[in-house]
PDB file as gemmi writes it, atoms N, CA and C in Angstrom:
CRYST1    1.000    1.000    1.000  90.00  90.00  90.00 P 1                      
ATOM      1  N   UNK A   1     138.308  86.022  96.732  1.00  0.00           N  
ATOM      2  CA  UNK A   1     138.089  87.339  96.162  1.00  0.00           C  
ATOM      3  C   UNK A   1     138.617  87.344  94.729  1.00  0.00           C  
ATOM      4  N   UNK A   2     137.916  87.721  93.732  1.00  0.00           N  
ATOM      5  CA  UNK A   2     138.580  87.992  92.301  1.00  0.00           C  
ATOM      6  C   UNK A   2     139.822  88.892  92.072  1.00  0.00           C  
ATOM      7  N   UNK A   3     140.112  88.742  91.130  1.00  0.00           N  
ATOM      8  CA  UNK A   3     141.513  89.979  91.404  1.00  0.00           C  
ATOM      9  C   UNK A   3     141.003  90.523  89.680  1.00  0.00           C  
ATOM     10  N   UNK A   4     141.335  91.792  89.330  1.00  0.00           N  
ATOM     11  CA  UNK A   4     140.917  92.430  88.241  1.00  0.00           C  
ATOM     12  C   UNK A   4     142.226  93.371  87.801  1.00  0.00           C  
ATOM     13  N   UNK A   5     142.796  93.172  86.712  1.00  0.00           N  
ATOM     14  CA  UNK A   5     143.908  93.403  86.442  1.00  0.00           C  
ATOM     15  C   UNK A   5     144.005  93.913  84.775  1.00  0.00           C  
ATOM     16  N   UNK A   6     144.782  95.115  84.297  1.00  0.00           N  
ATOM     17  CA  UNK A   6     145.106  95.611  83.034  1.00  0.00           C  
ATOM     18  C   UNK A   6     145.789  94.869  82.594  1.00  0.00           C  
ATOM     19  N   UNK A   7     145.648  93.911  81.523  1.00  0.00           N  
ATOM     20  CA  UNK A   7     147.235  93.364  80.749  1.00  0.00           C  
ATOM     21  C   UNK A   7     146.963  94.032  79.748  1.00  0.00           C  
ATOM     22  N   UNK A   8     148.419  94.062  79.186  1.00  0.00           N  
ATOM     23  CA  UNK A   8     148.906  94.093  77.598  1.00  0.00           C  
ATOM     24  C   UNK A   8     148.461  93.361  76.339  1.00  0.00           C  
ATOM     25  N   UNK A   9     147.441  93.671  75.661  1.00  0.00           N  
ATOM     26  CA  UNK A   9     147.316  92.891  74.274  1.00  0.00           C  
ATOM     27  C   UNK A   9     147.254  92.358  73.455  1.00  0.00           C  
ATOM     28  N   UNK A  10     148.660  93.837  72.854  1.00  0.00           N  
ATOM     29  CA  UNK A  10     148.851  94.117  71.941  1.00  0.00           C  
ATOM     30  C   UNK A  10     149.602  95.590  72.035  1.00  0.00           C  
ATOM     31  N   UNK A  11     151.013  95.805  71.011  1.00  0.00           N  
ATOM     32  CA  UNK A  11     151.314  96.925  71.046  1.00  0.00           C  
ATOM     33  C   UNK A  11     151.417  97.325  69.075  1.00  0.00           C  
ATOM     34  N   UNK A  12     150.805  98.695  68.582  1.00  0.00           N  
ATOM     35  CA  UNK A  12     150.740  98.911  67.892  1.00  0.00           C  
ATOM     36  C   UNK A  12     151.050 100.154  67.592  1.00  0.00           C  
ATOM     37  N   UNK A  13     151.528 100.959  66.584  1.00  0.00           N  
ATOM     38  CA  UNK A  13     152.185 102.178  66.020  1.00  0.00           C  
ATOM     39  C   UNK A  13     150.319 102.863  65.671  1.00  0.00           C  
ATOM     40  N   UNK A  14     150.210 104.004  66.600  1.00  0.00           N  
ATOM     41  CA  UNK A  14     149.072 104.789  66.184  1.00  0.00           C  
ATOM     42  C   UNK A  14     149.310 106.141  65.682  1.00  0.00           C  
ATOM     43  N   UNK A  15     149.018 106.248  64.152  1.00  0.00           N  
ATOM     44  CA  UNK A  15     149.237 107.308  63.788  1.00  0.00           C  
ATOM     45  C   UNK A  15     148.543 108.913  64.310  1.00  0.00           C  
ATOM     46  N   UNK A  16     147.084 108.721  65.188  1.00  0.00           N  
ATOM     47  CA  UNK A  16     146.618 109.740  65.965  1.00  0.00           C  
ATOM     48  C   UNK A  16     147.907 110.280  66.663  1.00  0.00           C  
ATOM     49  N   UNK A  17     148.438 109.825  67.234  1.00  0.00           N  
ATOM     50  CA  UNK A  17     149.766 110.265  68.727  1.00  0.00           C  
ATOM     51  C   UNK A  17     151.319 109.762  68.382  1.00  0.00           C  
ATOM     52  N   UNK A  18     151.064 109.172  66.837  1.00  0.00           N  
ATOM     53  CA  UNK A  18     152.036 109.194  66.257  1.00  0.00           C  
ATOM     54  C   UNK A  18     153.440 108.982  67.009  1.00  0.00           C  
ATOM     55  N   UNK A  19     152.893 107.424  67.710  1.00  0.00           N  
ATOM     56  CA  UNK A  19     153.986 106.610  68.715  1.00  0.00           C  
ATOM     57  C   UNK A  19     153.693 105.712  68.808  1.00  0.00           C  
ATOM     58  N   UNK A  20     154.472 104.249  69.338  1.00  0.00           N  
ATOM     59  CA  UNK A  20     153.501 103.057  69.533  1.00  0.00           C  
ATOM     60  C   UNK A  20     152.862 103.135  71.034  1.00  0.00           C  
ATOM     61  N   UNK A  21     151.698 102.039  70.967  1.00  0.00           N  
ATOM     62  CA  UNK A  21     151.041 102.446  71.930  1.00  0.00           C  
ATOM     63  C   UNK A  21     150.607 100.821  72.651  1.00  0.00           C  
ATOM     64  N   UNK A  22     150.312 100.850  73.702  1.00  0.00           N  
ATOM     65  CA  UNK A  22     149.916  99.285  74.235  1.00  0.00           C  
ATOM     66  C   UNK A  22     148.119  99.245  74.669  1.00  0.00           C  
ATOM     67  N   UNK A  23     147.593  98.227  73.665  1.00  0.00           N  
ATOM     68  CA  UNK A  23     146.335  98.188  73.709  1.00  0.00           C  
ATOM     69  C   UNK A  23     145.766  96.958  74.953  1.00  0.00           C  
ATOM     70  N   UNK A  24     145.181  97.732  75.969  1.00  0.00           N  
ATOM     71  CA  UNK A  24     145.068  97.174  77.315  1.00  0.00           C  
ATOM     72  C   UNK A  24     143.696  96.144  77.133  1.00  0.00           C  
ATOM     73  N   UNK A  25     143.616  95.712  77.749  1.00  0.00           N  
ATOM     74  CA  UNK A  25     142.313  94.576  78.706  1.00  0.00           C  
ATOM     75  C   UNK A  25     141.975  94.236  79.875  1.00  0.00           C  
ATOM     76  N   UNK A  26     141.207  94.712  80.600  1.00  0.00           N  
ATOM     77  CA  UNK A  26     140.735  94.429  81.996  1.00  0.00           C  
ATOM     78  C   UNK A  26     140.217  92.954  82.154  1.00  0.00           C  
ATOM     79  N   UNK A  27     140.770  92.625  82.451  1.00  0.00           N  
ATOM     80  CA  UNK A  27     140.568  90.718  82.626  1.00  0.00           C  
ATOM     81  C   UNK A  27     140.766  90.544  84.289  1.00  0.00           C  
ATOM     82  N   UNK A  28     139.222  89.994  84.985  1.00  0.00           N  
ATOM     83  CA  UNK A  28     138.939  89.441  86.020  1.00  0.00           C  
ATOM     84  C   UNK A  28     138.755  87.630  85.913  1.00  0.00           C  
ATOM     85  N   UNK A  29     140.158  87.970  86.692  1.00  0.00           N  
ATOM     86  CA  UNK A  29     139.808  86.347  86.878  1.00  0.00           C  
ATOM     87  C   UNK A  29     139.497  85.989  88.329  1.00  0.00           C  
ATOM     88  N   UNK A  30     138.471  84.749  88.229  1.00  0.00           N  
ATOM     89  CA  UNK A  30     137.287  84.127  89.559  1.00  0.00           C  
ATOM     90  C   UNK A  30     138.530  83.999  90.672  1.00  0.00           C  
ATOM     91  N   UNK A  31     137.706  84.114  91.719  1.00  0.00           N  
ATOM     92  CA  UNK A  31     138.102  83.810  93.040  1.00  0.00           C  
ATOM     93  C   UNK A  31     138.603  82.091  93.219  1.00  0.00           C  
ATOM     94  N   UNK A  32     139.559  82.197  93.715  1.00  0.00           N  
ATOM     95  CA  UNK A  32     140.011  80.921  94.435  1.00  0.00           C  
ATOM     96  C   UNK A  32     138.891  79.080  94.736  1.00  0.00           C  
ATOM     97  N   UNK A  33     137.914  79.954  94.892  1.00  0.00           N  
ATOM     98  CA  UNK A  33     136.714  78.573  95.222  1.00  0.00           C  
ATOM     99  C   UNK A  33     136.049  78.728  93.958  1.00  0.00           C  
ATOM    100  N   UNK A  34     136.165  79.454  93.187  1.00  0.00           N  
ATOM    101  CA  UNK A  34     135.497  78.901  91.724  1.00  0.00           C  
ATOM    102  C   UNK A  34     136.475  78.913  90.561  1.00  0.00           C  
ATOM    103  N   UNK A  35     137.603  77.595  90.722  1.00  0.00           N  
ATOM    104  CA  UNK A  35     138.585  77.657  89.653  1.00  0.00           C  
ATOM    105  C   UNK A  35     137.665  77.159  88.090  1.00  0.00           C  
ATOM    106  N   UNK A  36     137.033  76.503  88.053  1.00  0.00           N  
ATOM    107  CA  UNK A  36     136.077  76.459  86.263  1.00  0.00           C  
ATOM    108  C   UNK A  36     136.118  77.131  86.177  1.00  0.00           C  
ATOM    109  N   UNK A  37     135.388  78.737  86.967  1.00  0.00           N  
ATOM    110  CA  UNK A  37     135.143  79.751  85.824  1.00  0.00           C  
ATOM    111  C   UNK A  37     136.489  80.047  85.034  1.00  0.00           C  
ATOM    112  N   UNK A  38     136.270  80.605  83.626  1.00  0.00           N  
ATOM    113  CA  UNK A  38     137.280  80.978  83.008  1.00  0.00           C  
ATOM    114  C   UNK A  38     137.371  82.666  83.707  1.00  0.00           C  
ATOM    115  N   UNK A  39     138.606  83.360  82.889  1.00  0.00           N  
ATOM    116  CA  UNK A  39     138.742  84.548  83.621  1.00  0.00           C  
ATOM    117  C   UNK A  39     137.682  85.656  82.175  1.00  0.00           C  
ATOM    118  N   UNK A  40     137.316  86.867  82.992  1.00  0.00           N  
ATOM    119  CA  UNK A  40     136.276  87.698  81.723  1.00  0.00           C  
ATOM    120  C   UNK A  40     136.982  88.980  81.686  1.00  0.00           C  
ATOM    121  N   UNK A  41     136.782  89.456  80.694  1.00  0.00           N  
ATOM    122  CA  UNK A  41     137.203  90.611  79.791  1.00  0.00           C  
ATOM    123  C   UNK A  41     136.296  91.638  80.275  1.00  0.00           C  
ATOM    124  N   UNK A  42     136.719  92.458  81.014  1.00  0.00           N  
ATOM    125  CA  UNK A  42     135.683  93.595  81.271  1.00  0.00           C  
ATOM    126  C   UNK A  42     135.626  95.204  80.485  1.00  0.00           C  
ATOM    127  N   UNK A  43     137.036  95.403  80.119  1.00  0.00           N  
ATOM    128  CA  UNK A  43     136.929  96.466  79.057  1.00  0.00           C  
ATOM    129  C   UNK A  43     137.937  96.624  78.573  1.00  0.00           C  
ATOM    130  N   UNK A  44     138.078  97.413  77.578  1.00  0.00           N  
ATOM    131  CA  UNK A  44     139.233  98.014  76.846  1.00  0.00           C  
ATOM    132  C   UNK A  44     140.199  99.298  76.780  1.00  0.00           C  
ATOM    133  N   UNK A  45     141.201  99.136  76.799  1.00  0.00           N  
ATOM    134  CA  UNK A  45     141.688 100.979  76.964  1.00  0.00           C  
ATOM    135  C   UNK A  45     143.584 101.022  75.965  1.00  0.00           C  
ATOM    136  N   UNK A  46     143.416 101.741  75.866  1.00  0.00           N  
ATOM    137  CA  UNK A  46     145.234 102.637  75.250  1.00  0.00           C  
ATOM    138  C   UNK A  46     145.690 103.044  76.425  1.00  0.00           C  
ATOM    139  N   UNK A  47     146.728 102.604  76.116  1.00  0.00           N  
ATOM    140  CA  UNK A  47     147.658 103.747  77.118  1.00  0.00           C  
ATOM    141  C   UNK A  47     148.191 105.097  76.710  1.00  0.00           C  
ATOM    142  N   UNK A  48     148.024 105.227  75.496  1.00  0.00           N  
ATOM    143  CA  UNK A  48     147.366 106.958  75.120  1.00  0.00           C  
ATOM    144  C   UNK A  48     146.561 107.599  74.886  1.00  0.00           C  
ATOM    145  N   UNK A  49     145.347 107.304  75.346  1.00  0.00           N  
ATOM    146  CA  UNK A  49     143.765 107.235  75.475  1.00  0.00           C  
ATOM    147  C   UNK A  49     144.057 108.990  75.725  1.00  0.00           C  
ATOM    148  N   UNK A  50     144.570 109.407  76.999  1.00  0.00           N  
ATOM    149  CA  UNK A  50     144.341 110.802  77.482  1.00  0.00           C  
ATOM    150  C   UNK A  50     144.656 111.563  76.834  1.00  0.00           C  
ATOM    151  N   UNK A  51     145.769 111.450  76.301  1.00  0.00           N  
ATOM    152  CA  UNK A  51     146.435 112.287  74.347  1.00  0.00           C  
ATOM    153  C   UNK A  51     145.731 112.642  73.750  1.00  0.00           C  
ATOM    154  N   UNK A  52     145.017 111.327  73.614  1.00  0.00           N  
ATOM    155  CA  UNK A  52     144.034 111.865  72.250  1.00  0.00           C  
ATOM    156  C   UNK A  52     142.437 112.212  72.505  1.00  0.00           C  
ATOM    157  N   UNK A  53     142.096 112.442  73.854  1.00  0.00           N  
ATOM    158  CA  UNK A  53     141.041 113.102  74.657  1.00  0.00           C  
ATOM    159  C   UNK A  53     141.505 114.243  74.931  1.00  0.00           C  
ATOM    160  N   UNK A  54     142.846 115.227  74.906  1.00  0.00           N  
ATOM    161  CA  UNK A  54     142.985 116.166  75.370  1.00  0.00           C  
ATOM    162  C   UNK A  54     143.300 116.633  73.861  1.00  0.00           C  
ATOM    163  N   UNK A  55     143.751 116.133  72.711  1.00  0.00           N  
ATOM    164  CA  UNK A  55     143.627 116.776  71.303  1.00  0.00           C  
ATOM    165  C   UNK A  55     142.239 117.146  70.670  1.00  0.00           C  
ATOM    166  N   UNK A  56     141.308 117.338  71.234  1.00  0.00           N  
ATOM    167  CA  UNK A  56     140.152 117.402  70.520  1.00  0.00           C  
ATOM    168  C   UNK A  56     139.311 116.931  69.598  1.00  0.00           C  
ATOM    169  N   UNK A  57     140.105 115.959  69.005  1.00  0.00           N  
ATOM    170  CA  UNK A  57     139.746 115.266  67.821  1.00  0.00           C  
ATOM    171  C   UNK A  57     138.916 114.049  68.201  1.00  0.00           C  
ATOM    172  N   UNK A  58     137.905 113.385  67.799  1.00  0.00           N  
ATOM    173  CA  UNK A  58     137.310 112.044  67.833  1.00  0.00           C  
ATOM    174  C   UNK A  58     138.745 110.971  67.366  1.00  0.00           C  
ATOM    175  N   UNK A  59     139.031 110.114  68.492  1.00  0.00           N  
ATOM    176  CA  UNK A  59     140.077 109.650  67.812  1.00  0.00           C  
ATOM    177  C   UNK A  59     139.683 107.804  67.062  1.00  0.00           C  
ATOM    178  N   UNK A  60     139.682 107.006  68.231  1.00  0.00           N  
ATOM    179  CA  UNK A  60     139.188 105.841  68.135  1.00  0.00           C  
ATOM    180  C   UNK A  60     137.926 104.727  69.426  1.00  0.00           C  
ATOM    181  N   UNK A  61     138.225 103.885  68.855  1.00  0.00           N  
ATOM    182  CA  UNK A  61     137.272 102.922  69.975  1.00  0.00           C  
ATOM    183  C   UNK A  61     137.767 102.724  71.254  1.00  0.00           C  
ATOM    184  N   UNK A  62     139.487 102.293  70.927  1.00  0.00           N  
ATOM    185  CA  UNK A  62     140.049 102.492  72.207  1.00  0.00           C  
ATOM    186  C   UNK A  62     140.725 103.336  72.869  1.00  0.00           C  
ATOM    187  N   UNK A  63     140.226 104.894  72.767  1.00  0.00           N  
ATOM    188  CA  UNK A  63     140.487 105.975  73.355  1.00  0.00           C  
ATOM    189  C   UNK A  63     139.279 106.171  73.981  1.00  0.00           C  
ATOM    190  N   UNK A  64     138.052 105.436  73.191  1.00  0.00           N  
ATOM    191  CA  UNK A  64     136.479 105.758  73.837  1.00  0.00           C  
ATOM    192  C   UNK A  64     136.186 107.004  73.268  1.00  0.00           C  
ATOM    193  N   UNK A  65     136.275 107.852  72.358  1.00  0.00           N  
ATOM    194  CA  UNK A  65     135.922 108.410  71.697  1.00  0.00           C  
ATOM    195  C   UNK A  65     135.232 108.292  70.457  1.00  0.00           C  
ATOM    196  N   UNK A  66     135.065 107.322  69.679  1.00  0.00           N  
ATOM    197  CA  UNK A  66     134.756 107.419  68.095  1.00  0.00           C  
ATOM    198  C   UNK A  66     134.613 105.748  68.042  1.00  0.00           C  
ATOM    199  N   UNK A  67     133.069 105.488  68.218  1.00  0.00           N  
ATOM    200  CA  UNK A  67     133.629 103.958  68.806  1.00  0.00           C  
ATOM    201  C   UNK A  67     133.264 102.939  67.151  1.00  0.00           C  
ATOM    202  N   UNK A  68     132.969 103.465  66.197  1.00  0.00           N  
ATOM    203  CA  UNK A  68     132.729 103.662  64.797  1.00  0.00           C  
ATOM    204  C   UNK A  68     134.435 102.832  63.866  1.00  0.00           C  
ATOM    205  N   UNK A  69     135.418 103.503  64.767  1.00  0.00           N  
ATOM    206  CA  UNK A  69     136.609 103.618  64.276  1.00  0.00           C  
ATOM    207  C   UNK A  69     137.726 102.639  65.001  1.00  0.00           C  
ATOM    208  N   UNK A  70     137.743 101.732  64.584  1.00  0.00           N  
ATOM    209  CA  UNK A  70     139.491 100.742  65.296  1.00  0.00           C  
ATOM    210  C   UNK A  70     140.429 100.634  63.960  1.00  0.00           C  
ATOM    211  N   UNK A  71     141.176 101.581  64.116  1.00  0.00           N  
ATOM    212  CA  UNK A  71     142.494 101.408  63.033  1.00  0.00           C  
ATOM    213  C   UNK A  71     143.061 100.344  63.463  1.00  0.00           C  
ATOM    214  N   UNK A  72     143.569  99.612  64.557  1.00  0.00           N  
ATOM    215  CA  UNK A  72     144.377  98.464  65.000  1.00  0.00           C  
ATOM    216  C   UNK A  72     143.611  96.977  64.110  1.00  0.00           C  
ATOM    217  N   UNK A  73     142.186  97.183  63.956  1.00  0.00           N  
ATOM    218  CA  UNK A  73     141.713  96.126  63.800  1.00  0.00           C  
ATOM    219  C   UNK A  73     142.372  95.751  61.693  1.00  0.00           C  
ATOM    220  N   UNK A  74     142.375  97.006  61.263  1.00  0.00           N  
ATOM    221  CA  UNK A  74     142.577  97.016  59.888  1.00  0.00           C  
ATOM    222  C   UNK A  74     144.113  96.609  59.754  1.00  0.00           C  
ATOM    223  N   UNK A  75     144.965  97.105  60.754  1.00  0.00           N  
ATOM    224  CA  UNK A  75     146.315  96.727  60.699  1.00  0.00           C  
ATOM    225  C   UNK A  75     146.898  95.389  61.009  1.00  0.00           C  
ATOM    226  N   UNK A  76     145.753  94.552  61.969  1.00  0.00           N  
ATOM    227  CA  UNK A  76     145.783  92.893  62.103  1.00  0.00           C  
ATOM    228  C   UNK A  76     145.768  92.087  60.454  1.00  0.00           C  
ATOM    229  N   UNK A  77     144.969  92.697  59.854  1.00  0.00           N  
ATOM    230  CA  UNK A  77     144.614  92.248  58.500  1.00  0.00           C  
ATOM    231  C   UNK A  77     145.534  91.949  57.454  1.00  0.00           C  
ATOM    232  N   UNK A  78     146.600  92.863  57.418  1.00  0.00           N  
ATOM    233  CA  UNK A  78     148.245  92.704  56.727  1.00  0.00           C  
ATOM    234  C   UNK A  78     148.784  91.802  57.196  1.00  0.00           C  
TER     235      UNK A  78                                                      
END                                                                             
C-alpha cells in the first residue's frame, strides 16, 4: 500500500500573516513491491493557508488563492 504524507519544505517569514510559516508537500511514496518507483509530489499547501482564506484578500499560490503570485519563490533568489 503507498503511504501519502505532508512534509516540511521549507519555512519562510510571510508578510500576508505576517509570521513564519512552513511550506508543505504531499509526497506519496510507492508501495513496498515497487521499490524503483521514486516517491511523487502530489500537491502543495501553507500551514497558514486558512488565515489568509478567511482575510479576504487573494493571497498566494500556496494558500490556493492567487496562483499568479509565489512571494517565497522571489525570496529563494537573495
Amino acid at each position: 500500500m503507498s503511504e501519502k504524507n505532508w512534509e516540511v519544505v521549507k519555512v519562510r517569514y510571510c508578510h500576508h500573516v505576517q509570521e513564519d510559516v512552513s511550506l508543505e508537500a504531499q509526497i506519496v511514496y510507492p508501495a513496498d513491491f515497487l521499490p524503483d518507483q521514486p516517491p511523487r509530489v502530489m500537491g502543495h499547501r501553507c500551514s497558514e493557508a486558512l488565515m489568509c482564506n478567511l482575510d479576504g484578500r487573494a493571497s498566494c499560490v500556496w494558500a490556493g488563492t492567487n496562483p499568479g503570485v509565489d512571494p517565497f519563490k522571489e525570496a529563494d533568489k537573495e
